[in-house]
C-alpha positions as CSV (number, residue, x, y, z in Angstrom):
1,X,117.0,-12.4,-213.1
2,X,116.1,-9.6,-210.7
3,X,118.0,-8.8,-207.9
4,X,116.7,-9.4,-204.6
5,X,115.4,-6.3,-202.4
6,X,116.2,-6.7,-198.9
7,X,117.8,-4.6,-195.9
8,X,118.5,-4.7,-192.5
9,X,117.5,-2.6,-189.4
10,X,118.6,-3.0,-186.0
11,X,116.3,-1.6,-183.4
12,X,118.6,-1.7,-180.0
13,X,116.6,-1.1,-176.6
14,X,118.1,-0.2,-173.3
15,X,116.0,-0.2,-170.0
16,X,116.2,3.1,-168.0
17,X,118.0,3.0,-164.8
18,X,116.3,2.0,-161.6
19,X,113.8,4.4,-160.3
20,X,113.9,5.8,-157.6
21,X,110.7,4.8,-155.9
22,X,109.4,3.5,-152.6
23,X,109.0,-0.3,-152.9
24,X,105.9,-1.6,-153.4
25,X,104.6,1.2,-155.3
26,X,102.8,1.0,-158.6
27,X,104.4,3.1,-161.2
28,X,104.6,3.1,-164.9
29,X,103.9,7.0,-166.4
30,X,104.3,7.8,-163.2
31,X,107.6,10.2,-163.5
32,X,109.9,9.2,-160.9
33,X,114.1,10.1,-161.5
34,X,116.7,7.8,-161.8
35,X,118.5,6.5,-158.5
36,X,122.0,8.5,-158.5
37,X,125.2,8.6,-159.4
38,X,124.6,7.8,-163.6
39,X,127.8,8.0,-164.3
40,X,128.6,4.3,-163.8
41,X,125.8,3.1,-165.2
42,X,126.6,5.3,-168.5
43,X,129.4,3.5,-168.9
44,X,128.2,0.2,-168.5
45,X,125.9,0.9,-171.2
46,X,128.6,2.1,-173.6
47,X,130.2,-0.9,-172.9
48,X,127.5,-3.3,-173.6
49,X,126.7,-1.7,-176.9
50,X,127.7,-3.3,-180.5
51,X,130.4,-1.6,-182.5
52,X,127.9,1.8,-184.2
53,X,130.3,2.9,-186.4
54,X,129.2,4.0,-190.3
55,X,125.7,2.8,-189.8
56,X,123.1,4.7,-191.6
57,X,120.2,6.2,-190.6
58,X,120.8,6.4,-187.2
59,X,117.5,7.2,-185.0
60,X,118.3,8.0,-181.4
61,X,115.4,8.1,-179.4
62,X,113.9,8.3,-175.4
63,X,110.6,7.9,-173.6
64,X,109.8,11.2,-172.5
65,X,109.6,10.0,-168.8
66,X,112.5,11.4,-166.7
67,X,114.0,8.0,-165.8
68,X,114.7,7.1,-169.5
69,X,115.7,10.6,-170.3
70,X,118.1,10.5,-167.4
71,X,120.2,7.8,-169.2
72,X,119.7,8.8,-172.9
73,X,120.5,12.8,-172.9
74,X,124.0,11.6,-171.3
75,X,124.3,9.0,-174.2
76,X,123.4,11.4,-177.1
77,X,125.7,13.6,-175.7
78,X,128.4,10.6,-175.6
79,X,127.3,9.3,-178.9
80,X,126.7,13.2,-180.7
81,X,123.1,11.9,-181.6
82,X,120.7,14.2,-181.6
83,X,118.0,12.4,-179.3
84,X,114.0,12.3,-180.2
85,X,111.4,12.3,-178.0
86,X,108.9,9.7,-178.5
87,X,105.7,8.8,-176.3
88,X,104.9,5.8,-177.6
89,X,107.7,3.8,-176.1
90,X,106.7,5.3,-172.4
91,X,105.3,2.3,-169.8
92,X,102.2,1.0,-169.5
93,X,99.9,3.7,-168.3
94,X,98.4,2.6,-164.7
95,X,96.0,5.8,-164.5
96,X,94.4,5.9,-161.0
97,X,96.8,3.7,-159.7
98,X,99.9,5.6,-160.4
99,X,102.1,6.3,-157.8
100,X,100.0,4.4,-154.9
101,X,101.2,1.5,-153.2
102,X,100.3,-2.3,-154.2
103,X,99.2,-2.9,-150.8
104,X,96.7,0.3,-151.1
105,X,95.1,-0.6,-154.0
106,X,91.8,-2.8,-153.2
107,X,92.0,-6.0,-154.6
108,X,88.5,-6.6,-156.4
109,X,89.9,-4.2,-158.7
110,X,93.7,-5.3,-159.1
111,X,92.6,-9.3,-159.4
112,X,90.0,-8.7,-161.9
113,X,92.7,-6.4,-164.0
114,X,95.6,-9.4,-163.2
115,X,93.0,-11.8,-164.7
116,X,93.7,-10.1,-168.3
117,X,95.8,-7.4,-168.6
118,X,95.6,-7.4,-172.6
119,X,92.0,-6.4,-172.1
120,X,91.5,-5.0,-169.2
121,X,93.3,-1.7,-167.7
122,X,93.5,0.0,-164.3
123,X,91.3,2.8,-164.1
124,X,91.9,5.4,-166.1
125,X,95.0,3.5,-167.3
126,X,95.5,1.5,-170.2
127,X,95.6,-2.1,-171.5
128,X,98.4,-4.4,-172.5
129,X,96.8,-4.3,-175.8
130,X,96.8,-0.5,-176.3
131,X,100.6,-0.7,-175.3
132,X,101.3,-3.4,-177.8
133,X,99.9,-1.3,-180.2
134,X,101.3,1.6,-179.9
135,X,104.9,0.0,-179.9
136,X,104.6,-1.5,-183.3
137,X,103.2,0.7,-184.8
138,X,106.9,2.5,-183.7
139,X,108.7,-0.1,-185.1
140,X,106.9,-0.5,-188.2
141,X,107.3,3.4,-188.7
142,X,111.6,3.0,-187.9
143,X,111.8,-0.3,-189.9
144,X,110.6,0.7,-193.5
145,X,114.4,1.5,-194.3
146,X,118.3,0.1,-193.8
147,X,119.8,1.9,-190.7
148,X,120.1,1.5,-187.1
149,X,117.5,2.5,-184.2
150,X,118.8,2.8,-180.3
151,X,116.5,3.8,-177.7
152,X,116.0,3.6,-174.2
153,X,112.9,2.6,-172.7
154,X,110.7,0.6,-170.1
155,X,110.1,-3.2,-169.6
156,X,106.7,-3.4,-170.8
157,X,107.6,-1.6,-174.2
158,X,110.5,-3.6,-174.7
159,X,108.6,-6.9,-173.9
160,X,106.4,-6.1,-176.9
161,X,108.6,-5.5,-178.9
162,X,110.2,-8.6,-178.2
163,X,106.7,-10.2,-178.5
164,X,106.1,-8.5,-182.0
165,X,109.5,-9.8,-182.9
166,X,109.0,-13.5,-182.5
167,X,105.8,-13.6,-183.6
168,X,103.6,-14.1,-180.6
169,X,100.0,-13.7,-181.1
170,X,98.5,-10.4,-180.3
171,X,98.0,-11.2,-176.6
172,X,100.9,-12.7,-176.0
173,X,104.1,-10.7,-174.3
174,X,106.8,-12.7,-173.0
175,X,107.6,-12.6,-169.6
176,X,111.1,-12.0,-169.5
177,X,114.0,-10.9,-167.6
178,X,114.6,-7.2,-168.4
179,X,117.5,-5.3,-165.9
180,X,117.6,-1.9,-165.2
181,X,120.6,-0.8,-168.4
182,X,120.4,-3.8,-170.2
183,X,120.8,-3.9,-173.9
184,X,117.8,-6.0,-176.2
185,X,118.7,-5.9,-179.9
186,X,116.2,-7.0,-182.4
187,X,117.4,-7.1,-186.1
188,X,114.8,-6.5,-189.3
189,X,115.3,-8.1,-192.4
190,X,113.3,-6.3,-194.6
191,X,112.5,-7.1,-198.9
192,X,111.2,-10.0,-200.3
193,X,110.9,-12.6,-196.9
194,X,110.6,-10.2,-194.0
195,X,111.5,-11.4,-191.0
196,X,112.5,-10.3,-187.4
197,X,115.3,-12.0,-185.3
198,X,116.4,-11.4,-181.7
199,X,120.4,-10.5,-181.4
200,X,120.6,-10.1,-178.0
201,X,118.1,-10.1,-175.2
202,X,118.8,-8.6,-171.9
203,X,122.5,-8.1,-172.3
């Protein structure tokens, strides 16, 4: 009888810190820092991972955007990953909107948008759709063999990953709790029955 291909790949995502912007302000690629000191909050992270030891393939990587980097460059170091820089796993892009306050923007055009964001994007911005895609289309690309991912990202690219992970259909992403640090871990099964299972969400 022939043995049975099959692998696993854990794909671990943290959320960025909180960002230091005004309240009520729209941001996604907008590139805010991280609220100070990041010391705490580095080891809070360290705590909440799994044990990493003699894992292979290990693929660190960060959403170019300052607030994720703020928390993974520290990590690497911590870890001695080297860290990769990958856009795809930045926020939703909100184009014209970026950086402007909720209140500012004029409704017509936020309503119609909030009526269906998998189609529909903010001017010059993007749609849920485009987001979703881009995201698996990373985690096909980290999945193909054994080993272990981390990253640190936003909510929107985690909650489609989570979404891609259970199965939801295409314009489907689950609204879920996602805190600023917290640790979602989706696991890949890969060979014969392929299958994704969440670990861990929002830890």
């Amino acid at each position: 009888m022939q043995a049975i291909k099959s692998w696993v790949h854990d794909v671990l995502l943290l959320r960025h810190p909180r960002p230091d912007v005004p309240p009520g302000h729209c941001y996604g690629q907008w590139d805010v820092p991280a609220v100070q000191p990041l010391d705490p909050v580095l080891a809070e992270v360290l705590a909440r991972l799994p044990v990493l030891n003699d894992r292979p393939a290990v693929h660190l990587f960060s959403s170019p955007l300052q607030r994720a980097q703020a928390l993974a460059q520290p990590l690497a170091g911590a870890l001695g990953w080297p860290l990769h820089l990958d856009p795809r796993w930045q926020e939703l892009s909100f184009g014209a909107w970026e950086g402007r306050a909720w209140a500012d923007i004029p409704r017509h055009e936020s309503d119609i948008w909030a009526a269906d964001v998998h189609h529909r994007a903010p001017p010059g911005g993007e749609t849920q759709a485009q987001l979703r895609a881009r995201v698996h289309a990373a985690l096909t690309e980290r999945c193909r063999a054994p080993g272990l991912t981390l990253g640190v990202s936003h909510a929107g690219p985690i909650r489609c990953a989570v979404a891609v992970a259970l199965g939801l259909p295409a314009d489907q992403v689950p609204d879920v709790a996602l805190d600023f640090g917290h640790l979602t871990w989706l696991r890949w099964h890969g060979g014969d029955w392929p299958r994704w299972q969440v670990q861990t969400l929002n830890r």
